[in-house]
FIPADO-606304 format. One line per field, with one value per residue (C-alpha): residue number from 1; residue in three letters; y, z, x. Coordinates in Angstrom, 1 decimal. Each point is the difference from the previous one (the first is absolute). Layout:
<lomis>
k: (NUM  ...) $
r: (ALA  ...) $
py: (Y  ...) $
pz: (Z  ...) $
px: (X  ...) $
</lomis>
This chain:
<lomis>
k: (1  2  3  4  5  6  7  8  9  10  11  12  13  14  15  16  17  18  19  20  21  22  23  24  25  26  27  28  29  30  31  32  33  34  35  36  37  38  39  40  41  42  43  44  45  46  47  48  49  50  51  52  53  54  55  56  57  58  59  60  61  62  63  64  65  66  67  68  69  70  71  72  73  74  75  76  77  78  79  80  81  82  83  84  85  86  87  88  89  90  91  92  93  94  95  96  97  98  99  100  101  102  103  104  105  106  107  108  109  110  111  112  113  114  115  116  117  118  119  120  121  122  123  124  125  126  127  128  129  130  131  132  133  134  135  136  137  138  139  140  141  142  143  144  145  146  147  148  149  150  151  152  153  154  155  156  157  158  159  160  161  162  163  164  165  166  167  168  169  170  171  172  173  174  175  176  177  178  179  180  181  182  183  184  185  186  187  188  189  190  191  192  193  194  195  196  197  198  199  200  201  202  203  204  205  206  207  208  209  210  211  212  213  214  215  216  217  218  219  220  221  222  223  224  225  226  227  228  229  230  231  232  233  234  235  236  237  238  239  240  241  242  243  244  245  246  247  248  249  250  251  252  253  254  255  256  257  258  259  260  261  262  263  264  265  266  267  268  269  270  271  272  273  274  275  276  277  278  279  280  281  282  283  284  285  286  287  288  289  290  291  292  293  294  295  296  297  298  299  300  301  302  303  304  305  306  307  308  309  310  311  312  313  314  315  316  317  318  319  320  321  322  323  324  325  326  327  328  329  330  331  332  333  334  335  336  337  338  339  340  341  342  343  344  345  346  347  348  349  350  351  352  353  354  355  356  357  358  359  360  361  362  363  364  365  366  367  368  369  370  371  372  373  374  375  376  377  378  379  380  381  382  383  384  385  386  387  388  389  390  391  392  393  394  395  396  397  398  399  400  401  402  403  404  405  406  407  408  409  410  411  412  413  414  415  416  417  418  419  420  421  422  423  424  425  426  427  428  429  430  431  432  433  434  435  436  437  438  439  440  441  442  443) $
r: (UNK  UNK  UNK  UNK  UNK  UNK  UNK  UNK  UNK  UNK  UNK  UNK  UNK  UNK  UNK  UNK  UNK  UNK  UNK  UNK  UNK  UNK  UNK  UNK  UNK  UNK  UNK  UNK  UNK  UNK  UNK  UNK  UNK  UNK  UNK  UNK  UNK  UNK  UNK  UNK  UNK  UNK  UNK  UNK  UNK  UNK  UNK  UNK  UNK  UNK  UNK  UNK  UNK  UNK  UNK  UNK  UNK  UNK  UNK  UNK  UNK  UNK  UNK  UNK  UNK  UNK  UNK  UNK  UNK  UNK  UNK  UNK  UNK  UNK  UNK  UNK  UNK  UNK  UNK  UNK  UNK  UNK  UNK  UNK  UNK  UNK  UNK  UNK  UNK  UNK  UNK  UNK  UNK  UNK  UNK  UNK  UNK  UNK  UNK  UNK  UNK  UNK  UNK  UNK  UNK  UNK  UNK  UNK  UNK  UNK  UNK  UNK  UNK  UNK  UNK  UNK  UNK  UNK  UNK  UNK  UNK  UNK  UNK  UNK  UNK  UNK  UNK  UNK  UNK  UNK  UNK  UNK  UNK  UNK  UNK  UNK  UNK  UNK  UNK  UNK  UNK  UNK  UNK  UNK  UNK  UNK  UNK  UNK  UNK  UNK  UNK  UNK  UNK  UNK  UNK  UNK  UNK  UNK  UNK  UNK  UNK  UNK  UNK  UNK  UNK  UNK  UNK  UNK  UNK  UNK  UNK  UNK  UNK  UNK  UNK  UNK  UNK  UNK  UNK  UNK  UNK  UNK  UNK  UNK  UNK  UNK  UNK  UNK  UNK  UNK  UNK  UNK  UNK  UNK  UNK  UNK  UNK  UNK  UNK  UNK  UNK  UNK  UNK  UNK  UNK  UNK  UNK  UNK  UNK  UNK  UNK  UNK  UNK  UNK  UNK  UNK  UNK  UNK  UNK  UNK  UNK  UNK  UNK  UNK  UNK  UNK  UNK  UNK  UNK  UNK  UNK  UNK  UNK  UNK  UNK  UNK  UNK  UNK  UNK  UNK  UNK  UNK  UNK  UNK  UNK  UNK  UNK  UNK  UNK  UNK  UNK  UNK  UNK  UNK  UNK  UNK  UNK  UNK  UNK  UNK  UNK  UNK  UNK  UNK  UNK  UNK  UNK  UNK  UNK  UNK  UNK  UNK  UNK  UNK  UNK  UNK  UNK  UNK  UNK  UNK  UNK  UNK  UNK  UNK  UNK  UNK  UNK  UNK  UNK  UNK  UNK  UNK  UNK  UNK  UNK  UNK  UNK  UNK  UNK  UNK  UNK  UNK  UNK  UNK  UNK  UNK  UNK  UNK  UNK  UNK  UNK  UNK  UNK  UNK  UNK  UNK  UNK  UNK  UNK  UNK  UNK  UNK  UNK  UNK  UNK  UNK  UNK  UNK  UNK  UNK  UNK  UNK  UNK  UNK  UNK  UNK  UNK  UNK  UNK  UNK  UNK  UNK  UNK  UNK  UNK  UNK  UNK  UNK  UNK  UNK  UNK  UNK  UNK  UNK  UNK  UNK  UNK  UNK  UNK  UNK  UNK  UNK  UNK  UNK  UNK  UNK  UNK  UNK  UNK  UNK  UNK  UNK  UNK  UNK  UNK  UNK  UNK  UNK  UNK  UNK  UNK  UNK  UNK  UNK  UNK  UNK  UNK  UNK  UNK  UNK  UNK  UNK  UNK  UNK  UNK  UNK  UNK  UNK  UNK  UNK  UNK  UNK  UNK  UNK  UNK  UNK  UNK  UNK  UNK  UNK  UNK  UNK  UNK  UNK  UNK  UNK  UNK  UNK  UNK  UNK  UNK  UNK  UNK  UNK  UNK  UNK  UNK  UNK  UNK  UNK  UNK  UNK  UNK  UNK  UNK  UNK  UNK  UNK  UNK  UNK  UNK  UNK  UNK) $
py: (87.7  2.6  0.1  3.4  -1.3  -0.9  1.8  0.5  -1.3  2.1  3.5  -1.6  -0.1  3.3  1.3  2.2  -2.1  -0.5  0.5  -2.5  -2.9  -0.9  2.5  -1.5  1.0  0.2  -2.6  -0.4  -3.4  -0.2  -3.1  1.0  -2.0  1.6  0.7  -1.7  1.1  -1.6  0.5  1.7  0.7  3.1  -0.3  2.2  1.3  -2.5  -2.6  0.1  -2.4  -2.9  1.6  0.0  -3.5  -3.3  -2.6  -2.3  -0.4  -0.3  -3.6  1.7  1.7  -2.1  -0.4  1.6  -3.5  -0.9  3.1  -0.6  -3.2  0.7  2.7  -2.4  -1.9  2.7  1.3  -3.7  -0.6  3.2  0.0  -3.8  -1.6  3.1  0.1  -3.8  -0.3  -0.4  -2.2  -2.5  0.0  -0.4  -2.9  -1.3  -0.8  2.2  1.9  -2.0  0.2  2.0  -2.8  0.3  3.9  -0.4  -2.4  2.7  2.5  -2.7  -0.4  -3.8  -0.6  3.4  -2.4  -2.1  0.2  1.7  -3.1  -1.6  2.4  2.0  3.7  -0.9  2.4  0.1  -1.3  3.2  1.2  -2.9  1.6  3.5  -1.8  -2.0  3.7  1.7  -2.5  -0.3  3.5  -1.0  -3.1  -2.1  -3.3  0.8  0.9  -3.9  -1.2  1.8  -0.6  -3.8  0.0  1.3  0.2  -4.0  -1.6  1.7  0.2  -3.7  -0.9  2.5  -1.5  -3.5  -1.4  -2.0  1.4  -2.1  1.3  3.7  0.0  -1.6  1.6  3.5  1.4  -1.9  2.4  3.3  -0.7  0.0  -3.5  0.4  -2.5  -0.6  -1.1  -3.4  0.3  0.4  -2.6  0.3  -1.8  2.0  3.8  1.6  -3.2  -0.9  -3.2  -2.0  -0.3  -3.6  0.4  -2.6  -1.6  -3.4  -1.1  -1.7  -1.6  3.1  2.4  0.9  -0.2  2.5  0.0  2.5  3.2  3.6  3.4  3.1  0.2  3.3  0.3  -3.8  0.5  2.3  -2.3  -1.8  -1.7  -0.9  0.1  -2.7  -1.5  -3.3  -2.0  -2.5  -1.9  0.9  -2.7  3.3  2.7  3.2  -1.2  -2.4  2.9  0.5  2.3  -1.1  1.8  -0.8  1.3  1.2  -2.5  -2.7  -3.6  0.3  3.5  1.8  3.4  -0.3  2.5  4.1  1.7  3.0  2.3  3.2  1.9  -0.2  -2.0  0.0  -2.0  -3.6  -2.2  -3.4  -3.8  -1.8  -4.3  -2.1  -3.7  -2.0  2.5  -1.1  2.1  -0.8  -0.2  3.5  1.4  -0.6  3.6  0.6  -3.1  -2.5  1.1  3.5  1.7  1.1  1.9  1.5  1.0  1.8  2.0  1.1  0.7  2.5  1.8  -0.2  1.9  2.7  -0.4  0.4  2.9  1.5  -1.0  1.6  3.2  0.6  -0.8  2.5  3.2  -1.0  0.5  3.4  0.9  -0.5  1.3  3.2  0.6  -0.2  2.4  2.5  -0.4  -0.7  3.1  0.3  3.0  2.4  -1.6  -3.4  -2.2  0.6  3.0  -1.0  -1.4  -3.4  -1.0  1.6  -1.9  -3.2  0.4  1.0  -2.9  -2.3  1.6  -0.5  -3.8  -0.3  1.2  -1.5  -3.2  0.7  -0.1  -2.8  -1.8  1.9  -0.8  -4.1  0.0  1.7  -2.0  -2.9  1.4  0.6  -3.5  1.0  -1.5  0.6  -2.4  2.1  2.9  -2.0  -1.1  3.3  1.6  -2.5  0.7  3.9  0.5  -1.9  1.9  3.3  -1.0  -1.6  3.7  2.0  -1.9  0.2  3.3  0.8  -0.9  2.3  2.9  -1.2  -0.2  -1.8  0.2  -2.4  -2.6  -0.8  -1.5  3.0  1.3  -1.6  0.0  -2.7  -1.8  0.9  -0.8  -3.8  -0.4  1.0  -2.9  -2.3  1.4  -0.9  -4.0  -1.3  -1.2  0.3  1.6  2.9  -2.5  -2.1  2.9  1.3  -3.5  0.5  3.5  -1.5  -2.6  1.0  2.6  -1.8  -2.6  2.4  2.6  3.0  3.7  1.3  2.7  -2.3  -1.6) $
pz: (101.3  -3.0  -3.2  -0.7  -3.6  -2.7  0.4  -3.5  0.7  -3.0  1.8  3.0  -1.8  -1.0  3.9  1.4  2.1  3.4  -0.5  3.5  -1.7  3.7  2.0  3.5  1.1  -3.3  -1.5  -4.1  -0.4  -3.1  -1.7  -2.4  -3.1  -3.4  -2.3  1.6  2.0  3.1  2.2  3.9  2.2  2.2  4.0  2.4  3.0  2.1  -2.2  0.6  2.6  -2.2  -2.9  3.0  1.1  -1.9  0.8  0.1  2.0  -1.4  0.8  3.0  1.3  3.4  1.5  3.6  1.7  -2.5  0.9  4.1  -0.7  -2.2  3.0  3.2  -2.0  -0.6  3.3  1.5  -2.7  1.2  3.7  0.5  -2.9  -0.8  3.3  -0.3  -3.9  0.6  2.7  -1.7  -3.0  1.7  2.4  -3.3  1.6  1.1  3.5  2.7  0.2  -3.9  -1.4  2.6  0.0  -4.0  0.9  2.7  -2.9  -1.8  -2.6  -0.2  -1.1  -2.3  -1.7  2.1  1.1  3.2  1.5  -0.1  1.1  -2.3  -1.7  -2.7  -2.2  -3.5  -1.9  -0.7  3.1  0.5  -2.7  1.6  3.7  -2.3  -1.3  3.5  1.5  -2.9  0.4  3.3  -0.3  -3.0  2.4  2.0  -3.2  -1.3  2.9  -0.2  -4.1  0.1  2.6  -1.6  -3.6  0.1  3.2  1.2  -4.1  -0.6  3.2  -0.9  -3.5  0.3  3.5  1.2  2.4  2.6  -0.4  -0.5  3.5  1.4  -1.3  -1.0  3.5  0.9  -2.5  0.8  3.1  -0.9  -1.2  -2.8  -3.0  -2.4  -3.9  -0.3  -4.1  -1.1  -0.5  -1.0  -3.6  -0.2  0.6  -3.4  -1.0  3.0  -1.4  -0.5  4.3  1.4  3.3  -0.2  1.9  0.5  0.9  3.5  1.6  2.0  -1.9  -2.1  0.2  -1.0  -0.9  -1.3  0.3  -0.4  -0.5  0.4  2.3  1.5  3.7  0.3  3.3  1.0  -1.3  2.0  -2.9  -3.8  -3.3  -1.3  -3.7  -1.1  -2.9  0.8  -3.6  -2.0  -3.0  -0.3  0.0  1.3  0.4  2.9  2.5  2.4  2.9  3.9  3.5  2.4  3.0  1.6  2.6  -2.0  0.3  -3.2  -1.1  1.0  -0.8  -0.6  -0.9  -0.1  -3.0  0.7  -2.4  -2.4  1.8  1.6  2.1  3.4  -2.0  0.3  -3.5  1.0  -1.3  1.6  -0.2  -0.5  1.3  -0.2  1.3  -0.1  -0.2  1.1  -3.3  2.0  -1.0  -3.8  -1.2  -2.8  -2.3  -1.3  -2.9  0.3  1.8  -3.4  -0.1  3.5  -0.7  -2.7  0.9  3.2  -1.7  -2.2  2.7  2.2  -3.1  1.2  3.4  -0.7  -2.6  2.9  2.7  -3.2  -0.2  4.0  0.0  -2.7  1.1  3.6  -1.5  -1.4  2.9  1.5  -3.5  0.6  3.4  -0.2  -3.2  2.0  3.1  -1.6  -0.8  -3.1  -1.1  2.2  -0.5  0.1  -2.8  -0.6  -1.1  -3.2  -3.1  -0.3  3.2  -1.0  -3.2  1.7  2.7  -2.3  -2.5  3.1  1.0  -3.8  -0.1  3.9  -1.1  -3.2  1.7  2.8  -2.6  -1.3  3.3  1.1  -3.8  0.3  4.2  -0.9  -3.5  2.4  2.0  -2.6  -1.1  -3.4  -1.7  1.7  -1.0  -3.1  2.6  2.9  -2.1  -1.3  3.5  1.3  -3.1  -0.1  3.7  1.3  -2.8  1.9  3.1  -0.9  -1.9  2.6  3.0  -2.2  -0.7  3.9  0.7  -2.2  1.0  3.8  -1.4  2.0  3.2  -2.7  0.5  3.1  2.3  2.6  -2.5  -1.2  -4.4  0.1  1.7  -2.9  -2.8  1.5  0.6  -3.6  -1.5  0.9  -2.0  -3.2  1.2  2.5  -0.8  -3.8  -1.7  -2.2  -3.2  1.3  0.0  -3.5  -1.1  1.4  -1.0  -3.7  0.8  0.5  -2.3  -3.0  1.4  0.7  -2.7  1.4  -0.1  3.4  -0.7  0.1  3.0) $
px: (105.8  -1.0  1.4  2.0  -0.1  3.2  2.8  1.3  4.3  1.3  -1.2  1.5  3.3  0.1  -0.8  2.9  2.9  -1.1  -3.2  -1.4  -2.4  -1.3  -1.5  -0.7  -3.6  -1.0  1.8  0.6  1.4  1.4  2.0  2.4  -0.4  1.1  -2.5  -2.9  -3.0  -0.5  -3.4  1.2  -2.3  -0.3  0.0  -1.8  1.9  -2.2  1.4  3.5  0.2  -1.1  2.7  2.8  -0.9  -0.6  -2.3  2.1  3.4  3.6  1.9  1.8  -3.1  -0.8  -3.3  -0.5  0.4  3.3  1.5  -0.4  0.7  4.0  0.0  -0.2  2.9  2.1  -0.4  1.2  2.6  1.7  -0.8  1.0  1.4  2.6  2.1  0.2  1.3  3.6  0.6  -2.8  2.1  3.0  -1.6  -1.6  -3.6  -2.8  0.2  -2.0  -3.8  -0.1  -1.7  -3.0  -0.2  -0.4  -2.9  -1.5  -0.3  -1.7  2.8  0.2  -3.1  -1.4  -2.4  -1.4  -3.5  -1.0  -1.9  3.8  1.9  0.9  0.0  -2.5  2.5  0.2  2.8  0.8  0.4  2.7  1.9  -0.1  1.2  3.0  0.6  0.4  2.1  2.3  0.5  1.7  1.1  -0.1  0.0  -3.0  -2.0  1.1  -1.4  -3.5  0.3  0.5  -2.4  -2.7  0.4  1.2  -1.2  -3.7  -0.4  0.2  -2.5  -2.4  -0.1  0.5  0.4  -3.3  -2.2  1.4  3.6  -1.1  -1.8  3.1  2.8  -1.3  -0.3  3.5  1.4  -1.8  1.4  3.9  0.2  2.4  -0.5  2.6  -0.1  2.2  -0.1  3.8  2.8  3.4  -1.1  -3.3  0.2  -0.9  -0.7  -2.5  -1.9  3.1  -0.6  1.8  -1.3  -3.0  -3.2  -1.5  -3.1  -0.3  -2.9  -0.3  0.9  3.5  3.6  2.2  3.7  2.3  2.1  -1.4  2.2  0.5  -3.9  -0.4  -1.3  0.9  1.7  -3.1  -2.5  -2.9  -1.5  1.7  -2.1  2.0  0.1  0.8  -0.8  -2.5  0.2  3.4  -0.8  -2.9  2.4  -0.7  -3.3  0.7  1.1  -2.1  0.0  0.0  -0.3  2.9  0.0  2.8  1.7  -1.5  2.5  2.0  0.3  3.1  0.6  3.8  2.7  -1.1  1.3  3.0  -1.6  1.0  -3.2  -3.1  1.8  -2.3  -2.5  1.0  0.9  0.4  -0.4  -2.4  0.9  -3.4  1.1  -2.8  -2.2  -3.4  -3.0  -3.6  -2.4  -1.8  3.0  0.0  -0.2  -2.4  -0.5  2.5  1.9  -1.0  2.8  1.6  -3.3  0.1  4.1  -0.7  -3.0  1.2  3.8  -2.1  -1.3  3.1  2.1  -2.4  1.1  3.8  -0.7  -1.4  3.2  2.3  -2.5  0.6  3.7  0.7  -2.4  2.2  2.9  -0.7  -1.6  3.1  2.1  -1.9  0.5  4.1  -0.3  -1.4  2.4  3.5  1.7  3.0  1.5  -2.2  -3.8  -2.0  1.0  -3.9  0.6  2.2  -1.8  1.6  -1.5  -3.1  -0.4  0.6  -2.5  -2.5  0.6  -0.1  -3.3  -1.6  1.0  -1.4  -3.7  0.3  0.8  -3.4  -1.6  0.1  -0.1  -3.3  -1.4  0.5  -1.3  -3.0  -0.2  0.0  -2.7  -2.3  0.8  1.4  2.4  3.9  2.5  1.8  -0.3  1.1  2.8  0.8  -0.3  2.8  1.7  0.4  0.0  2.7  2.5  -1.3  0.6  3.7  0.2  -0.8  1.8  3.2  -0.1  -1.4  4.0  1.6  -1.8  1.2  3.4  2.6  -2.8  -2.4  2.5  0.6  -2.9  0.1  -2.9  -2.8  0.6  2.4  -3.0  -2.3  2.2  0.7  -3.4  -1.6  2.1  -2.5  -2.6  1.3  0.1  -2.5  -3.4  0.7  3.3  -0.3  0.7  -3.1  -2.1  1.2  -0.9  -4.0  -0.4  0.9  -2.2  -3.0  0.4  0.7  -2.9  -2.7  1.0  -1.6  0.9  1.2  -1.7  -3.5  1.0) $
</lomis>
């Protein structure tokens, strides 16, 4: 670029009203500071592309392979998830054969390498499919969250090289693996586990009750937690492999559910269940280590789930705006409905990004928990916002299940409680602020 030299603010000042300060073609660019002379510089007409166009892309700016890749999701949440919404919610499990066609589109297993099977996706990209699905069907995007954000997540990072190679392809394939973590005297509280592990001659023994698992009753294999030395504390739990069908664990009674209610939330009963030592899953003692890491990234995973849920529901706000007619027009057309939808609109990109910020953060392998934690935080209020208020611009049609917001608004309830409540993730953000005491603004 050439310099077109000072530009002297006070003369600026005195220019007529509405006087242009860009000219495109021969652009000016001028930043208005009082009383001080900033350098600008002067681009030539053959310029202007690199003035129109940064360098660098935006958060929601997708590469060419992200965008075909949210677009062959979409296109499969609408063309076979959509019809089948209802009468999965209604059934409360997923239609026959889903579970497989999400593993044909390479869904249930974005991260795992090609030479297992997999879509050798980013995590990113796992965010975008949660997204799309969510849009749809808040169950299905569990399904593919858990899946990948939890499950593929934890073998890629810490299962041997054994394990990866046997059960990496399993799951690319449609093999759904659920996270055994919560009890019913350890949810926020996860370490204070009871469900515990012995040491056998051949292996380990495992006894003790988990709740509230999701995919449980879907499940071929169970990331299971158990505390292998409780005089340690939260330093004796230690994380197993249990295959599904496996002599003592039962997958017992399936939750009846506010929403989301396809996706299975059952206990699963560990009666001296015992585990071959191939099976110990990372090292003894570490699985407090391995729940939180993963949880970190899974509060991604739901901030994404929330994300979809909510731009569904005012997809679907929209839509009925424009077509329901009072006093002579579309409700569209009056200003209170207008305001909403637009206020719903600004919390919805607000809350994209800061999902796409902590995926790609993770990516780049930068530090995520505060916004991981922040991202769970913010977004699952937008989505319970915007589902709620999705009703009441359907009226008396939002509450009744003949149309899909009463669906939205049960399902976003979640969002506040699973994998972390909205207290717990106040409690990190402070955290690690007041622990690493850096301006968010240097982050």
């Amino acid at each position: 670029m050439k310099s077109c030299g000072v530009i002297d603010f006070p003369a600026l000042a005195a220019m007529p009203l509405g006087l242009e300060v860009v000219e495109f073609g021969r652009a000016l660019v001028a930043l208005a500071v009082l009383e001080v002379s900033v350098e600008v510089f002067c681009l030539s007409s053959s310029q202007t592309e690199i003035q129109s166009k940064s360098e660098s892309r935006s958060l929601t700016e997708l590469s060419e392979d992200e965008r075909l890749f949210q677009s062959s999701v979409r296109r499969f949440a609408a063309e076979v998830i959509a019809p089948q919404v209802r009468a999965m919610d209604e059934a409360q499990q997923f239609a026959p054969g889903l579970i497989v066609q999400l593993a044909e589109l390479g869904l249930m297993g974005i991260e795992v390498p090609e030479e297992l099977g997999g879509a050798r996706g980013s995590f990113f990209e796992a965010i975008l499919a949660v997204e799309a699905l969510s849009a749809v069907d808040a169950s299905v995007g569990l399904v593919v969250d858990i899946q990948n954000t939890l499950c593929v997540n934890s073998f890629v990072r810490w299962g041997t090289e054994a394990q990866r190679r046997q059960w990496l392809p399993k799951l690319a394939a449609g093999m759904v693996c659920s996270y055994a973590l919560s009890e019913a005297g350890s949810g926020s509280d996860a370490f204070a586990m009871e469900t515990r592990a012995v040491k056998t001659g051949a292996g380990y023994r495992l006894n003790g009750r988990k709740l509230w698992i999701s995919n449980a009753r879907e499940a071929g294999v169970f990331l299971v937690f158990a505390n292998l030395n409780p005089g340690a504390g939260y330093k004796g739990i230690t994380a197993f492999l249990v295959e599904a069908g496996t002599a003592g664990l039962t997958v017992g009674r399936k939750e009846d559910k506010l929403g989301i209610r396809a996706s299975s939330t059952c206990e699963v009963l560990l009666e001296d269940c015992e585990v071959a030592a191939g099976n110990l899953f990372g090292e003894e003692g570490k699985g407090y280590k391995i729940a939180i890491e993963v949880l970190n990234e899974g509060r991604i995973g739901i901030g994404a789930q929330m994300l979809g849920l909510a731009q569904g529901a005012w997809n679907h706000a929209a839509q009925y705006a424009q077509q329901r007619k009072q006093f002579g027009k579309a409700i569209a057309e009056f200003q209170a409905v207008q305001f909403a939808l637009a206020e719903m609109a600004t919390e919805i990109e607000a809350a994209r990004l800061m999902v796409y910020n902590a995926a790609r953060r993770k990516d780049a392998g930068l530090p995520f928990v505060t916004e991981a934690a922040m991202t769970k935080y913010f977004v699952s209020q937008v989505a319970e916002r915007v589902a709620s208020q999705c009703v009441e611009i359907f009226g008396g049609n939002g509450y009744v299940r003949d149309y899909p917001a009463e669906k939205y608004f049960r399902d976003a309830k979640i969002g506040k409680i699973y994998e972390g409540t909205s207290n717990m993730q106040l409690m990190t953000i402070a955290k690690q602020l007041l622990t690493h005491p850096v301006s968010l603004q240097e982050r």
